[in-house]
C-alpha positions as CSV (number, residue, x, y, z in Angstrom):
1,X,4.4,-77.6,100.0
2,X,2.2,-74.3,100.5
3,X,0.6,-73.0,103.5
4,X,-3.2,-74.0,104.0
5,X,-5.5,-71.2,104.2
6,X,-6.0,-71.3,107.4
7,X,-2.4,-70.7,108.1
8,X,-2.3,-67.7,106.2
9,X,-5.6,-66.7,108.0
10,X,-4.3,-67.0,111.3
11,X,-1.0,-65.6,110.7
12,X,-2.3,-62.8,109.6
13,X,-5.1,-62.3,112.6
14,X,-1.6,-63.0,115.0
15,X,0.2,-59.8,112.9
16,X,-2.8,-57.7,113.2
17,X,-3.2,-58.5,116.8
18,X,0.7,-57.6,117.3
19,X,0.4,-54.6,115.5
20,X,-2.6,-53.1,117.3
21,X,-0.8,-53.1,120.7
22,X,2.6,-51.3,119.6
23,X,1.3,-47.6,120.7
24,X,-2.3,-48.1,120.0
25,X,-2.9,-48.9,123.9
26,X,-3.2,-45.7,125.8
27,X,-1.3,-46.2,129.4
28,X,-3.4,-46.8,132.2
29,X,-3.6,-43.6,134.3
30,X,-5.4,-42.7,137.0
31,X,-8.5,-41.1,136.3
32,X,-9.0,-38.5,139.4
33,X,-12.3,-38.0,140.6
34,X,-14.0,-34.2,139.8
35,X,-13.2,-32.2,143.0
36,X,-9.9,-33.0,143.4
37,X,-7.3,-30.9,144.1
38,X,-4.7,-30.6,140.8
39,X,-2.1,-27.4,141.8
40,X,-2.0,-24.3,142.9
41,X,-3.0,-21.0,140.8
42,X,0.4,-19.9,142.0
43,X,2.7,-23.5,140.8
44,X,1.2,-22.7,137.2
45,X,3.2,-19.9,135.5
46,X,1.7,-17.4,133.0
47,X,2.9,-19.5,129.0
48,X,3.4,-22.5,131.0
49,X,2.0,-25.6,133.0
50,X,2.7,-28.6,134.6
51,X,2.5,-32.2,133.7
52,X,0.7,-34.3,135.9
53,X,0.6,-37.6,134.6
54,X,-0.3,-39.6,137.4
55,X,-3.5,-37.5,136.7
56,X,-3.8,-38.1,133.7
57,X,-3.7,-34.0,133.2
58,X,-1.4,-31.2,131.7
59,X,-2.6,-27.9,134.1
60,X,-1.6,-24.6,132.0
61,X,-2.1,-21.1,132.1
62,X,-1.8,-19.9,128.5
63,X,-2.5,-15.8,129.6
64,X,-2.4,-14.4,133.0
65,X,-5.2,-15.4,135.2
66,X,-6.6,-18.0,133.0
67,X,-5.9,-21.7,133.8
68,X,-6.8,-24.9,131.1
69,X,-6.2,-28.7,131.2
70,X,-5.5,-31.1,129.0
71,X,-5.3,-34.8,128.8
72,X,-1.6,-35.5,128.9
73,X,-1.6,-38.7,126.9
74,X,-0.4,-37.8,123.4
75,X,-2.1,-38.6,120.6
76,X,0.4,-39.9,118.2
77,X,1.2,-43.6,120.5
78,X,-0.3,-42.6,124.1
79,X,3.1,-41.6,125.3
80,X,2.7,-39.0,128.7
81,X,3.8,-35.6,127.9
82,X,7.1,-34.6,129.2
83,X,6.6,-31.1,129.5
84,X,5.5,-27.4,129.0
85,X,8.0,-25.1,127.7
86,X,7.6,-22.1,125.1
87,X,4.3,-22.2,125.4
88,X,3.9,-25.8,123.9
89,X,3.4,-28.6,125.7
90,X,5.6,-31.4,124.7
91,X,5.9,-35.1,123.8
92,X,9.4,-36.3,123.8
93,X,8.5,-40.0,122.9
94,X,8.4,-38.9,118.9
95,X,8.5,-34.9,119.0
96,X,5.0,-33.9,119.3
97,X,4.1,-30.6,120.4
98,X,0.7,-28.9,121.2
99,X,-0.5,-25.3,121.4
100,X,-1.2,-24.3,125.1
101,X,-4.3,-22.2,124.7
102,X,-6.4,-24.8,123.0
103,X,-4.2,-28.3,122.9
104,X,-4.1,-28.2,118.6
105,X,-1.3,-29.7,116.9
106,X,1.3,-27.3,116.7
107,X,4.0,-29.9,115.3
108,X,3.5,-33.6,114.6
109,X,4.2,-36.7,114.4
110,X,0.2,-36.1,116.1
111,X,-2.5,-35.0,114.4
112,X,-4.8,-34.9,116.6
113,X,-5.4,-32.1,119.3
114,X,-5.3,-33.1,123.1
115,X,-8.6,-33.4,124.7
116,X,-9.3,-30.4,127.0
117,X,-10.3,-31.5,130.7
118,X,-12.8,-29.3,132.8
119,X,-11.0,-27.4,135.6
120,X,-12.7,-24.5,138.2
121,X,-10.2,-22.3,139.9
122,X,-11.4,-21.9,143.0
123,X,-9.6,-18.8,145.1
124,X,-6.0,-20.2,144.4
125,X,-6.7,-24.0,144.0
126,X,-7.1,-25.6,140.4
127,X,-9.6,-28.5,140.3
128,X,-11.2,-31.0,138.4
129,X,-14.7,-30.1,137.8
């Protein structure tokens, strides 16, 4: 006896449905509001950063004296970045890694750059703008 059509159909809408959530979801973080507060000029070093991922933001200073941020949700499966070293920052979920001074794709399994957040640096404090 063979499966009636609208088995099949709604087998297949329950597979599809399953296979949208694994790592198509981006994790829920908290968006903060422009004006706040994100680090210190001075907790940032120069070819480095910090992730804040209850931010929602990577805060990096790719040459002296000039701070950027970044989403820090990966683009491969919305995994948080782990971290910035050697001037990348990195994904550890699947081995991502992305350029500090403009958030491209330096190494996949992404292919698609971070989004770049708008900061002001105002005297030593870095801030959502």
């Amino acid at each position: 006896m063979g499966l009636s059509r609208r088995a099949v159909i709604a087998g297949a809408g329950l597979a599809a449905a399953g296979c949208s959530t694994y790592g198509g979801s981006t994790p829920q973080q908290t968006q903060a509001p422009a004006g706040t507060e994100l680090a210190k000029t001075a907790d940032i070093p120069p070819g480095g950063g910090i992730v804040l991922g209850d931010k929602g933001v990577v805060v990096v200073q790719p040459q002296e004296s000039t701070f950027k941020a970044f989403t820090s949700t990966c683009t491969h499966q919305g995994c948080t970045v782990a971290n910035v070293q050697g001037e990348m920052i990195n994904c550890t979920c699947h081995g991502s890694k992305f350029n500090i001074a403009d958030g491209t794709v330096a190494e996949g399994p992404a292919t698609q750059p971070l989004a770049e957040k708008k900061i002001a640096v105002q005297g030593d404090s870095i801030q959502l703008a």
